[in-house]
N, C-alpha and C positions, 0 to 999 in steps of 0.2 A: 255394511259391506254389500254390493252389488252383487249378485249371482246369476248365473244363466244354466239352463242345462243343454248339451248339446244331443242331439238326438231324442226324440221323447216317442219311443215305441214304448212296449213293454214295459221296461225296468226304468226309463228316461221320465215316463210320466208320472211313476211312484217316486222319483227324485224331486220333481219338481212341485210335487201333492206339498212332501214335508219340506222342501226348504222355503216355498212360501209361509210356511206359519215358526219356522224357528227364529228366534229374538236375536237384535241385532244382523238380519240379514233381509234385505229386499230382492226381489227375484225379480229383477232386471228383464228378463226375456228368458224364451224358449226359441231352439232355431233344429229344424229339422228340413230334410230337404222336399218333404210333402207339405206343402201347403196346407191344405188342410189340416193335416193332423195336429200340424204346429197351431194352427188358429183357435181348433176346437181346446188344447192343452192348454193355449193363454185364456182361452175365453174361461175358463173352467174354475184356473188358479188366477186369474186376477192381473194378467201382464200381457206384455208384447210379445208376436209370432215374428219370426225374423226365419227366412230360409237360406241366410249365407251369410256365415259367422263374422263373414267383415264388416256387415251393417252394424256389428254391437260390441265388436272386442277390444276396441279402446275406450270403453265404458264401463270394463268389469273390473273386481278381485278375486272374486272367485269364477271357476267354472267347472262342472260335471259334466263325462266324456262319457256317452252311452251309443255312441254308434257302435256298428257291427264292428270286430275287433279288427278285419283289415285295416281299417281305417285312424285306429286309436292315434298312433302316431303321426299321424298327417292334420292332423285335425290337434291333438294337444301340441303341437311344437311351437306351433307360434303363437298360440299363449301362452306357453312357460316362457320363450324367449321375449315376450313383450310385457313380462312380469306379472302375470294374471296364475296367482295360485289353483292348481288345477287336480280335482279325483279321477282319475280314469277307473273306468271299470273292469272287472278283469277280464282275459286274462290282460296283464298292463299295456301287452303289444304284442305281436304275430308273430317278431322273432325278439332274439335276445341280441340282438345290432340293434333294436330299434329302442327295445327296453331302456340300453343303454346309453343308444341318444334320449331321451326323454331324464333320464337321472342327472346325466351333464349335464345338458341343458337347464333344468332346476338350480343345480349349486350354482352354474355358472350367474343365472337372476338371482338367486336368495331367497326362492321362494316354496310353497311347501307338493311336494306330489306322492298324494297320498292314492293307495290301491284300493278297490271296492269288493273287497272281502271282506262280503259280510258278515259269516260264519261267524267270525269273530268278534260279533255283536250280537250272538244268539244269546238271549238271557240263560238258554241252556247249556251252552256250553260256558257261560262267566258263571254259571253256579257250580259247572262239576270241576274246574280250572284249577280250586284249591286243592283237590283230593286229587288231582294226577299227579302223583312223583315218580318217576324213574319206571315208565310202563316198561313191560319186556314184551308184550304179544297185543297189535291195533287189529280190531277187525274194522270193516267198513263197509257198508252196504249200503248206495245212494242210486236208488232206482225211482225212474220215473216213465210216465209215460209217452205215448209218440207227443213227441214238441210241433208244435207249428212259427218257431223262433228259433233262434242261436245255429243256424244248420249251413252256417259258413265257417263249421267250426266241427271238430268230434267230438267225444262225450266226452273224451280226457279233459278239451280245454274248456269243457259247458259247463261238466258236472264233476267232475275226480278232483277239479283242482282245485274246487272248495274246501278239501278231506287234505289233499298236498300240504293244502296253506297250513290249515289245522294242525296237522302232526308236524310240520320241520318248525311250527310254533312252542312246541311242549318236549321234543326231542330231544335230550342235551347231546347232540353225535350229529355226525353228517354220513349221511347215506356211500356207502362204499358196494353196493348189489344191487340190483333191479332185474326181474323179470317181468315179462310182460307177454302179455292175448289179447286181440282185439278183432270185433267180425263188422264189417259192414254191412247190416241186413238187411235194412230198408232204405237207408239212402245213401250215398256211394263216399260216405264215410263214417269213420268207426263208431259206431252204437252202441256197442258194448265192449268196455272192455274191463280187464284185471292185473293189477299191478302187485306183487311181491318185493316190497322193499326190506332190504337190509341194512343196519345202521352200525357205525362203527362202535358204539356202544353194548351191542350184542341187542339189542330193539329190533323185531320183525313186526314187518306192516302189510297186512295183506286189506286190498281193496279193491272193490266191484264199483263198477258203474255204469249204468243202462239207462238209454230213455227209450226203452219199446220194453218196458215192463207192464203187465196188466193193473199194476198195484203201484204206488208211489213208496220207497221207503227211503226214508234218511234217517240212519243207525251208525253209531259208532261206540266202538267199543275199549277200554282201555284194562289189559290185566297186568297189576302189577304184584310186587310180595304183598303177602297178607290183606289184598284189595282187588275190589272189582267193579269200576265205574261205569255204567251204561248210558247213553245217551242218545234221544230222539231228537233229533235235532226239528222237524216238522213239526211234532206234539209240542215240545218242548217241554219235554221230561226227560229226568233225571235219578237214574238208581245208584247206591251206594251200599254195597255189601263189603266188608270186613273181617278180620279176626278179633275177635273181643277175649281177652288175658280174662278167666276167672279161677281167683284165688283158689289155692287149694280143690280147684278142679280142672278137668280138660276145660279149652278154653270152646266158645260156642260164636257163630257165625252169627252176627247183627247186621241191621240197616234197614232201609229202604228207600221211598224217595225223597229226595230235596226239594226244599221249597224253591219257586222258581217263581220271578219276575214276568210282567207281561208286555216288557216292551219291545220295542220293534227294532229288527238289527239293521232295516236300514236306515231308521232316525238316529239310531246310537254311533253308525257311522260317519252321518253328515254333521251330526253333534261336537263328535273326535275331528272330525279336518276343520270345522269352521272354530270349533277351540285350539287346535294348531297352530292356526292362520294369527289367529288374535292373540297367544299366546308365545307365537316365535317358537312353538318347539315340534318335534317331529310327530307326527301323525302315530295312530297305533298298527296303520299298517304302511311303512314309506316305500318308496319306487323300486328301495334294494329289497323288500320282503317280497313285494310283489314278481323280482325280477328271478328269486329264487324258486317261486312257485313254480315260473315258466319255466324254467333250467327244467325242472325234475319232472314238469309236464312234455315237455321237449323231449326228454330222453327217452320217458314211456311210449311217446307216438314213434320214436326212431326202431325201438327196439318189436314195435307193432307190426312194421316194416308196411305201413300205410302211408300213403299221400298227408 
């Protein structure tokens, strides 16, 4: 199958690293609207620079959406509508009109539009995955430092809504509360902020997120009865403490960590849409999961009462 990645900054060129060497796909081209960047990315990975997608979009099957997220939907629409199965990256699109032209548009071709939440390719988070059932109390804490990238954007849709995707993933409830803080510190919008979610389940979700932290952390937390799952999402470790039942005495507190895979969650995701594609079934993260992330990232920036 043909691929192409659209945009190859940052994230656009770790896209296009792995789908040059995954089996059964050739990597068609790269198209970004710097020349350069784009020549130096084909020259690198082994294909064509293209700097406007119409020089190569009736040549694809696949294609990966990594421009800045204004853009997502102007740039995937007429490849989903010209049937070029297509991953955008998140957040899926800047509003939820647009989200939801991008989803029509899919069913209406038949073709797959999968979201780039990768979180959900963390081999740390697929090892603790089993051990979450029925959490009551999420913590979160994904701090980073000043970016030099995504700052057409707040940290809600940069960085929170990796943690979003996460939890409305393991949730069995839909959100009926949200509170919400957010400050623009250093650039004139929100850097940091903190969400409070309530789930119709009785599940609270408390979560931080900064990129003007001195330190990097990405932690999540899951407590449920009789368990307590930790997870670093960076390190890619994983703790597991429980109640252990011992006979004919009080019972005593076990675990520690899980063993953890070392592979990369953004090969695991290109792996999952190009097995999609070739399999005819839905992605593991499709346009309606992604569309839900933005709903509950939408609501936090509304209730921020930022730009």
């Amino acid at each position: 199958m043909k691929a192409a990645v659209i945009g190859v900054g940052h994230l656009g060129k770790h896209h296009a690293r792995i789908l040059a060497t995954l089996p059964g796909v050739s990597l068609a081209g790269v198209v970004d609207i710097n020349r350069d960047r784009a020549s130096q990315v084909a020259s690198e990975f082994g294909t064509t620079a293209f700097t406007d997608i119409t020089q190569i979009e009736g040549r694809l099957d696949l294609a990966v959406i990594a421009v800045p997220t204004e853009s997502h939907a102007a740039v995937a629409l007429p490849l989903i509508q010209g049937g070029v199965h297509t991953l955008v990256e998140k957040p899926v699109a800047q509003t939820l009109a647009e989200a939801d032209q991008l989803i029509a548009a899919a069913k209406r071709a038949g073709v797959v539009l999968a979201v780039g939440h990768s979180e959900r390719f963390n081999p740390a988070v697929a090892a603790a995955r089993p051990h979450i059932r029925d959490p009551r109390f999420i913590e979160v804490h994904r701090l980073g430092t000043t970016p030099d990238r995504s700052l057409d954007i707040d940290v809600v849709l940069d960085l929170m809504i990796h943690d979003l995707d996460l939890i409305l993933s393991v949730v069995p409830g839909s959100v009926e509360g949200v509170e919400a803080v957010g400050v623009p510190v250093l650039t004139p919008r929100v850097d940091i902020a903190n969400a409070r979610l309530r789930f119709t389940n009785g599940c609270i979700a408390n979560l931080t997120a900064s990129r003007i932290s001195r330190e990097a952390v990405r932690k999540i937390r899951f407590f449920q009865r009789d368990a307590y799952v930790s997870i670093d999402t960076a390190a890619r470790d994983v703790e597991l403490w429980s109640v252990v039942p011992q006979p004919g005495a009080a019972p005593k507190i076990g675990g520690g960590k899980l063993p953890v895979t070392a592979d990369e969650p953004l090969k695991g995701e290109l792996e999952d849409f190009v097995a999609a594609v070739r399999d005819r079934r839905l992605p593991a993260v499709p346009g309606e999961q992604g569309r839900a992330a933005l709903a509950l990232a939408l609501r936090i920036v509304e209730l921020m009462g930022q730009p």
